[in-house]
C-alpha positions, 0 to 999 in steps of 0.5 A: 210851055213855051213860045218863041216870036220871031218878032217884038209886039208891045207888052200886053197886046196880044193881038199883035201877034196873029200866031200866038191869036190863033193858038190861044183861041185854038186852046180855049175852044177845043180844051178850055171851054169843055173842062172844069179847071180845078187848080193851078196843077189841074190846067198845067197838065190839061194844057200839056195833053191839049199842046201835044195833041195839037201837035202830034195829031191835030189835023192842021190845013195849013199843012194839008191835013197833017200835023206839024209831028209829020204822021206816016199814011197807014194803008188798010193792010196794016190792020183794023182801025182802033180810036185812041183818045187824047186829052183826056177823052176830049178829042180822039186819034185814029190808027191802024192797030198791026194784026 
């Protein structure tokens, strides 16, 4: 996991950088504090699933209610709704399965 900054903040202050704030405090509420980290392993892939759920289907309102991977509307003539879960049951997704 990487992040890039488009800007110099001192070592060790992160509070300097609102953005990064955000993410880290958006991680630990939504994945952290609801999982058991069992090792090293254990939190690298449960913070790999939480990123790619924050954002391929997180709703963000910055970005009026879409995520940053853009999602297509779905009208109803696609099919009924089906829950897919994400982060390993933690949050869940919602699509039109094709009939």
């Amino acid at each position: 996991m990487r992040l890039l900054l488009r800007f110099l903040i001192a070592p060790r202050s992160p509070w300097q950088s609102p953005y990064v704030e955000r993410l880290i405090g958006s991680v630990r509420r939504e994945c952290l504090d609801h999982v058991v980290v069992l090792g090293e392993r254990h939190l690298r892939r449960v913070l790999t699933s939480c990123v790619a759920y924050y954002h391929g289907a997180r709703c963000h309102m910055g970005l009026a209610g879409d995520a940053p991977e853009h999602r297509e509307p779905q009208p109803p003539e696609m099919g009924k709704v089906i829950e897919i879960p994400e982060v390993n049951g933690l949050h869940h997704r919602y699509e039109r399965q094709a009939a």
